[in-house]
N, C-alpha and C positions, 0 to 999 in steps of 0.2 A: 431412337425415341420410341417410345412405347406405343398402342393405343390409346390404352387409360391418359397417358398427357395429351396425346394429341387431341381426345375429346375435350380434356379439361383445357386446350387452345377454342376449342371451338364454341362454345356455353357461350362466352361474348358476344359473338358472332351473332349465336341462332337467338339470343337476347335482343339485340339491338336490332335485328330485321324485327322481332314483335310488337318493338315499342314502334319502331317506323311503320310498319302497317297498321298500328292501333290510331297511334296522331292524325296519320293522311285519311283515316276513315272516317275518325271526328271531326278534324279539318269541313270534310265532305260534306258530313252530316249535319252539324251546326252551326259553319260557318256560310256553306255554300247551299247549305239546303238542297243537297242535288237528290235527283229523283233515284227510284231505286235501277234505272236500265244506266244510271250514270255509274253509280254506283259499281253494279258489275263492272263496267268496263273495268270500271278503275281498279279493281281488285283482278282482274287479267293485265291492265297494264303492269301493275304492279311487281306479280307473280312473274309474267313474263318478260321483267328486267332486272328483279333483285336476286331470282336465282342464278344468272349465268352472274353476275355483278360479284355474289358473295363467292360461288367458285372459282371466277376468275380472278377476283383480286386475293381470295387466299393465298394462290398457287405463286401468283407475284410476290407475294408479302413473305410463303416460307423460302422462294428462293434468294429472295432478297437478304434474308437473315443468315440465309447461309451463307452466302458469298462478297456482301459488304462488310467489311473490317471496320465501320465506325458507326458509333450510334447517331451522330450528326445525322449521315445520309441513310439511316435505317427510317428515323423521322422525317427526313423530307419524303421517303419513300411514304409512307402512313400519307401524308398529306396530298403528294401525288396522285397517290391510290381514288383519295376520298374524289379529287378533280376531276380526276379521269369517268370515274366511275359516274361522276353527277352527268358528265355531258355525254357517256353514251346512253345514260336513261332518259336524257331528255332527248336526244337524237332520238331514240328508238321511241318513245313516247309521240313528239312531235307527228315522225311520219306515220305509227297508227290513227291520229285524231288529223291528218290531211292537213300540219301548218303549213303555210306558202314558206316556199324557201327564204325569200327577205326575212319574214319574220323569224324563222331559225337560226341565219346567219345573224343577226343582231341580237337575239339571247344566246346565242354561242359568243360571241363577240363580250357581253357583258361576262356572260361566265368565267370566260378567261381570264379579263381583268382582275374581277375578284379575286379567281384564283392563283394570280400572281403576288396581287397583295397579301394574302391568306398564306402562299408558301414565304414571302418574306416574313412575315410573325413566326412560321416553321421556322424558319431560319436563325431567326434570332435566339428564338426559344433551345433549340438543338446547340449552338454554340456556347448558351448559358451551359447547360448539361454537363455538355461536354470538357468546356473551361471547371468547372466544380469536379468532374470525375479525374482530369489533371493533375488537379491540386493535390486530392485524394493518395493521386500514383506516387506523385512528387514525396510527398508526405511522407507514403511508406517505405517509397524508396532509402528517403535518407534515415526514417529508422532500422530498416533493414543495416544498412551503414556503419549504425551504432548513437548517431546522433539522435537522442532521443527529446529533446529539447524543442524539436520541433511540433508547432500545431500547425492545424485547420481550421482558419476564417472564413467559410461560405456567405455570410452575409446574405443568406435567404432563410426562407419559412418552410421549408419541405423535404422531404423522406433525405433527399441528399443532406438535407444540414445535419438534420439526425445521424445518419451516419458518420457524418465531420465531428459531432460532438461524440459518438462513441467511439470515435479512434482517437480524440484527444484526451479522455477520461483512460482509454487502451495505453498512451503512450506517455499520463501522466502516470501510471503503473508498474512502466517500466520501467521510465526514469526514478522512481521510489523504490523498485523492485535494485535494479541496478545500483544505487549508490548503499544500498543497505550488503550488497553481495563485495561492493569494495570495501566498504565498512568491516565486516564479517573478514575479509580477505586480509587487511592490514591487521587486525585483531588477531588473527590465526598468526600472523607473522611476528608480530610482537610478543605475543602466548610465548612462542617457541624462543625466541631469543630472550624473551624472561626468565626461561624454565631451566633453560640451556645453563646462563649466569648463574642463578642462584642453585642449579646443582652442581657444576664446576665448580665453584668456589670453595664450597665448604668439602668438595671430593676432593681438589686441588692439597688443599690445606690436610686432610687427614694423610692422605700419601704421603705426605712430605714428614710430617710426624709419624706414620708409622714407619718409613727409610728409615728418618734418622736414629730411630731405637733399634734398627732390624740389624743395620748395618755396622750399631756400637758408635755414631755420633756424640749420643747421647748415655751417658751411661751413670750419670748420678742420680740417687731413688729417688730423691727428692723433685728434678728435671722427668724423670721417667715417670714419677704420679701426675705432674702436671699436664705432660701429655694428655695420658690416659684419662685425665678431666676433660681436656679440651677434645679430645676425640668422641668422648661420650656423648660432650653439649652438639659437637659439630652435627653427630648421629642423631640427636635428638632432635636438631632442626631438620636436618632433612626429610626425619620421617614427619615430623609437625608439616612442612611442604608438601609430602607427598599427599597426607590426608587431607590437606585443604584443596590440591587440585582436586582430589576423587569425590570430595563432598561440593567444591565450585561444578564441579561435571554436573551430578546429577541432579545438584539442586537446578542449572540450566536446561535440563533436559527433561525437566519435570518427573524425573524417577521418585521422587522424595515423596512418602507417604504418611503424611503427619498423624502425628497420635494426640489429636486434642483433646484438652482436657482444660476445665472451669479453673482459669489462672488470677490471681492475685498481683500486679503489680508495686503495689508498694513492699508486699512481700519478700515479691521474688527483688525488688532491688534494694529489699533491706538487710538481706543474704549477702548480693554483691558487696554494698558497704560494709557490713562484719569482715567480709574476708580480704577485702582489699586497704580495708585502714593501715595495717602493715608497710604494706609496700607504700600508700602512702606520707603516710610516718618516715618512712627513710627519705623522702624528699621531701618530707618539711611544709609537704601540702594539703591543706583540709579537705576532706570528704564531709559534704553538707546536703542531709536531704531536705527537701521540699515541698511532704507529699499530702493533695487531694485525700485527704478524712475518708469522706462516704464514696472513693472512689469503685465503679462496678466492675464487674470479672469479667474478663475477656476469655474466649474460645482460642488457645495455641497450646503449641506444644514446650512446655515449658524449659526445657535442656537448650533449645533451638535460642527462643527468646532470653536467656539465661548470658547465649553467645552472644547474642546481638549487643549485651549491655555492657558485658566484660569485657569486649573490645572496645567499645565505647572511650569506657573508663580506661580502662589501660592506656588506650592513646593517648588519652586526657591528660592524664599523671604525668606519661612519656615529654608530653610537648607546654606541663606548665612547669614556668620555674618556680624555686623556692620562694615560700610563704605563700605561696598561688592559693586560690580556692576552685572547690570543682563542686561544681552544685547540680545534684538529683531532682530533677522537676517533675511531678506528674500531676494531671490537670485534664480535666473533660470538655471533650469539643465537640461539635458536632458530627465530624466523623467516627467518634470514637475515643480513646484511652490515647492523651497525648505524653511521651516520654521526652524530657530534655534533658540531653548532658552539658551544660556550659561549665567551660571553663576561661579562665583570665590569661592563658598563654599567648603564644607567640602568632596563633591565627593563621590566615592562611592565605598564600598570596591569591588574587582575582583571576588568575592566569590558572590557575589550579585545579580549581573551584568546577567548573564542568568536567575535571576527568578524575575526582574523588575517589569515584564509586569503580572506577574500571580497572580493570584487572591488571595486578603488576604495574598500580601507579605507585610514585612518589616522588611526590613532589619536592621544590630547593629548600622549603618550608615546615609542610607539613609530614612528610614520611621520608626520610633521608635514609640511606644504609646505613650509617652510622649510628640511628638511634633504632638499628634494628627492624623487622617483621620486613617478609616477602611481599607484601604489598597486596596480599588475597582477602585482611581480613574484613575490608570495610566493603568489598565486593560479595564475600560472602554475605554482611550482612544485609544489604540492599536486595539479595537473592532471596534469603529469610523472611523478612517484612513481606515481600514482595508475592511469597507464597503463601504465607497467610492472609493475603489482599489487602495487607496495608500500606502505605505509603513510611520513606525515607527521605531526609533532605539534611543540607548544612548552611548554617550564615556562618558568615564568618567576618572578621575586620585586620588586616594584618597589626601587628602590634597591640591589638584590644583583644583580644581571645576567639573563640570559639562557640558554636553550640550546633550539635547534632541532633535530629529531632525525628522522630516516626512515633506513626497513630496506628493502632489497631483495631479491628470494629468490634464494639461490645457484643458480649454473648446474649444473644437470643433467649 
């Protein structure tokens, strides 16, 4: 232990003897009206019982701290101290001002008393402490454990609750910290077993088409171009796979450095519609816009927002049936430029519905293998919106269709 601490132990000390010799002098002087030779005395008695008093109950007090293992009886020590100390200053007081020993022996007698009462409130007080600093250990013990679930009830007003309340705000932290690292952990797991599937599969598939050409299975031109089709498509999805993982990466990672520019939505999804009537047409479904007139231009990056719509749509088409309608909505909210894709399809189960947006779903409903895509694209787009600070969401009703919706905030 330093000097410098040891002083800043002692400041209280040489404090609290100033205030006690300021009191007992006013005491003197305006209560007792004592004359000035009274006076002296009383500043020798003083002098000559609170110096040995403060040295000697220091030296108690730091070896007490040393060598008591609990604060309980570090407290009753303080209180002890304070007893002791009162009735050798009035002992010592007493026999300069010549009390008759009766009289000594019965204000010692009283003192005691008190000060047995006075160390049972120590008492009490020291075992509240202590039961709270318990609880405390208990507490962290079992976060320690892993059980993070547990709090701290003090059920008091002081420096302890505080600290009760910062370690259950600590270990509410954790346990949000913790279920977000499982979260994160079973995601990483399912990542890889998604990645895994959907590049075996269509790897699986091209091997076996290019054996059975290599090895002469297969040897009519006509079996041999079809191949060479399906190998191409199969290549073309994987590389579509691979660029969606690399563009889902860094769109999570915040790599992606958008190049905004003063965009037009009715615009840009009146492109969509042009280009996608086609493919609509082959399934016998209408593309139907919807769009806000004097609607205002939004700050994005137009290519990104472009994706956002054409997966949209493509779903759309994907999951209505024939004669279906798919309807282009844009409309101004208070947050901003709101986009709706509804459509009349087949909707989406309730069960589904909170894991939309997350990577390598699909659902029995709404993304099945069989009607195609790896399951990136509505994650990518949720990552889209999301970087330009806008919001994403879906209603949906099974058997009544759909409608995908995100806002983006108007330009400044």
């Amino acid at each position: 232990m330093t000097l410098k601490y040891k002083m800043h132990e002692f400041w209280p000390l040489l404090v609290g003897l100033g205030i006690a010799f300021l009191v007992a002098l006013a005491i003197a002087i305006y209560v007792m009206q004592a004359p000035p030779s009274d006076l002296k005395d009383l500043v020798q008695f003083l002098v000559t019982s609170s110096l040995p008093s403060l040295l000697g109950g220091y030296l108690v007090f730091a070896l007490g701290r040393k060598w008591l293992r609990s604060i309980k009886y570090k407290i009753l020590l303080a209180y002890s101290l304070g007893i002791v100390i009162a009735i050798l200053n009035i002992y010592v007081t007493s026999r300069l001002m010549f009390v008759s020993t009766h009289d000594f022996l019965l204000l010692g007698l009283l003192l005691i008393f008190a000060a047995l009462i006075s160390a049972s409130f120590g008492y009490l007080l020291a075992s509240n402490i202590t039961r709270s600093l318990w609880l405390l250990q208990k507490g962290a013990h079992q976060v320690a454990l892993g059980d993070f679930s547990v709090r701290v009830d003090l059920n008091e007003a002081d420096e302890l609750a505080d600290v009760a309340e910062a370690f259950n705000m600590m270990a509410d932290e954790l346990q949000r910290s913790f279920a977000r690292q499982k979260e994160m952990e079973q995601a990483r797991r399912d990542l890889i077993a998604a990645v895994s599937h959907d590049l075996r599969t269509p790897l699986t598939s091209i091997r076996a088409m290019i054996e059975a050409v290599a090895d002469g299975v297969v040897t009519d031109p006509e079996m041999v171009q079809r191949y060479h089709t399906n190998i191409r498509s199969q290549t073309e999805n994987l590389s579509n796979l691979i660029n969606d993982l690399f563009e889902l990466s860094k769109l999570e990672t915040e790599q992606v450095q958008l190049r905004l520019e003063p965009v037009n939505l009715n615009d840009l999804l009146s492109d969509i519609l042009e280009s996608m009537q086609q493919q609509a047409r082959n399934k016998n479904v209408s593309l139907k816009p919807i769009f806000y007139e004097d609607l205002p231009m939004i700050m994005a990056e137009f290519d990104k927002v472009q994706r956002v719509v054409y997966n949209l749509v493509q779903n759309a088409i994907r999951h209505t049936p024939e004669t279906g309608t798919i309807c282009l909505v844009t409309k101004v909210v208070p947050q901003g430029v709101q986009v709706d894709v509804e459509d009349t399809g087949e909707g989406i189960d309730p069960e589904d519905l909170p894991h939309i947006f997350d990577q390598f779903f699909r659902g029995e409903k709404s993304r099945s293998r069989e009607t195609g895509g790896a399951g990136l694209g509505l994650a990518i787009a949720k990552r889209i919106i999301e970087a330009h600070k806008g919001q994403i969401w879906v209603d949906s009703q099974l058997g009544h269709g759909t409608r995908f919706s995100f806002v983006l905030p108007v330009s400044n």
